[in-house]
C-alpha positions in Angstrom: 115.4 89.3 123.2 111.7 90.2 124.1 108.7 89.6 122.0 105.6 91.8 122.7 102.7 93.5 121.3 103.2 96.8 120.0 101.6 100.3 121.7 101.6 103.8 120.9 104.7 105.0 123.0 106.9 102.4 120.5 105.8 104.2 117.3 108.8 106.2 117.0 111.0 103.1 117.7 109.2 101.5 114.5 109.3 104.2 112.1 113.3 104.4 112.8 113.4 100.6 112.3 111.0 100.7 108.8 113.2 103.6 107.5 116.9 101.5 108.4 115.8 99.0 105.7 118.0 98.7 102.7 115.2 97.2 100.5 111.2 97.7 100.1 112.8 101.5 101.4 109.8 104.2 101.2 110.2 106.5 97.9 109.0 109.3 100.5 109.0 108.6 104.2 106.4 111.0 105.5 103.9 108.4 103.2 103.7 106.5 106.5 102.5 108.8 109.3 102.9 108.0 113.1 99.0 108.3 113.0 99.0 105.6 110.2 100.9 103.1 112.7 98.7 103.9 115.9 95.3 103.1 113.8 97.1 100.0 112.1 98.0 98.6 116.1 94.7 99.7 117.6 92.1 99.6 115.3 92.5 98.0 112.1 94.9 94.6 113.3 97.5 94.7 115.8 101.6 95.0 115.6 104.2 93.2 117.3 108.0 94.5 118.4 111.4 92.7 119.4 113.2 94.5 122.1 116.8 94.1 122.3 118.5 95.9 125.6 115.2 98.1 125.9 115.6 99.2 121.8 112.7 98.3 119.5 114.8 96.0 116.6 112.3 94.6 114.4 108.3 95.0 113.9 105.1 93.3 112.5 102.3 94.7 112.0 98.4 92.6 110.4 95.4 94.3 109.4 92.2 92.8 109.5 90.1 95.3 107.5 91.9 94.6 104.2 93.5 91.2 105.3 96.7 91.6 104.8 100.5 92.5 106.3 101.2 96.0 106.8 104.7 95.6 107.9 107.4 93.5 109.3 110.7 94.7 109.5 113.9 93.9 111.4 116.6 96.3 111.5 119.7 95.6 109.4 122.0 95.3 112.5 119.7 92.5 113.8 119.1 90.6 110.6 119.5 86.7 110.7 119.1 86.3 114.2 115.6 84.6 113.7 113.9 87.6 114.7 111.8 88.4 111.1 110.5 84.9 111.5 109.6 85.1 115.0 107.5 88.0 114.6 106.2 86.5 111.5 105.2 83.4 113.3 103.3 85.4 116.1 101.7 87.7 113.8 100.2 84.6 111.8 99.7 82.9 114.8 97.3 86.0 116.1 95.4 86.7 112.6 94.6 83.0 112.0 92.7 83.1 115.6 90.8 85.7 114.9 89.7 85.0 110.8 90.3 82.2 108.3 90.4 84.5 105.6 93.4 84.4 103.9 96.3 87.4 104.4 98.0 89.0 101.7 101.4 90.8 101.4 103.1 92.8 98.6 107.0 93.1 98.7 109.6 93.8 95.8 110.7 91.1 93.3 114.3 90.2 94.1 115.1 90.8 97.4 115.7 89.5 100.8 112.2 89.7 101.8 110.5 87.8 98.8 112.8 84.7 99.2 112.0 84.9 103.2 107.8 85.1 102.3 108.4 81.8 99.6 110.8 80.0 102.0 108.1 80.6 104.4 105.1 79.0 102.3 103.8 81.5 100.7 101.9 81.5 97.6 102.7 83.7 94.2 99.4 85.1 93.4 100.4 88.1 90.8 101.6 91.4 91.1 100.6 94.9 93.3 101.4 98.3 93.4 104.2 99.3 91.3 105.4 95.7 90.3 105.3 94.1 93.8 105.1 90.5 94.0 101.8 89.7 95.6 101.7 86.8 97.9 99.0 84.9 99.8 99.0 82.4 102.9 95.4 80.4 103.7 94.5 79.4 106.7 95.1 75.7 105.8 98.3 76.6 104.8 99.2 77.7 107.8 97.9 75.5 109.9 99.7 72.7 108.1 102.5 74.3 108.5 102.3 74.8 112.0 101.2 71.0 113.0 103.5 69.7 111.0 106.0 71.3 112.5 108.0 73.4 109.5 108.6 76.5 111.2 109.6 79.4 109.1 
């Protein structure tokens, strides 16, 4: 299992990985452009991918401009194997260096995902988008987190 950031030849890896999901699935795929990713892991934040024998099994992507998580994904044949978190971790790791602004993340009400985003000390804030939970993490948060040792 290989951790690493993200680059344009894995962007076709990704989108395969963000349209395996059984949950927070894209009403219409083509919403999320190959062009979208590249400018999401060059310009606006970076993204992050675990390799598994050479395959792309789970991404993360931050963006700075609007402060929050684009993505992070694993694929369902890789779930619970620590790999969400670890890319979490990283990605949290890498935004808290660079701002202390805190990131924000929408995801659907009732799934995997929102359990994984409290479990993992973040804050309820309200709702987004089409009756997404929106949740927040601080910097001090995070931090705490980290010294103190409670990994995700």
């Amino acid at each position: 299992m290989t951790f690493r950031e993200a680059n344009k030849a894995d962007i076709k890896q990704i989108q395969i990985v963000r349209n395996s999901v059984a949950e927070n699935t894209l009403s219409n795929p083509d919403l999320v452009t190959d062009d979208d990713c590249l400018d999401f892991i060059t310009k606006r934040g970076k993204g992050w991918v675990c390799e598994i024998d050479n395959k792309i099994v789970g991404f993360s992507i931050v963006d700075l401009k609007e402060h929050n998580i684009w993505a992070l994904f694993v694929h369902p044949f890789y779930s619970e194997k620590g790999i969400g978190r670890k890319l979490h971790d990283i990605m949290l790791d890498w935004y808290f260096n660079q701002t202390y602004q805190n990131v924000w993340l929408g995801t659907a009400p009732n799934t995997r995902a929102e359990m994984f985003y409290r479990k993992a000390g973040w804050t309820e804030v309200g709702t987004h988008g089409k009756g997404e939970i929106k949740f927040e993490m601080t910097f001090e948060n995070w931090k705490g987190n980290r010294t103190a040792g409670n990994d995700v």
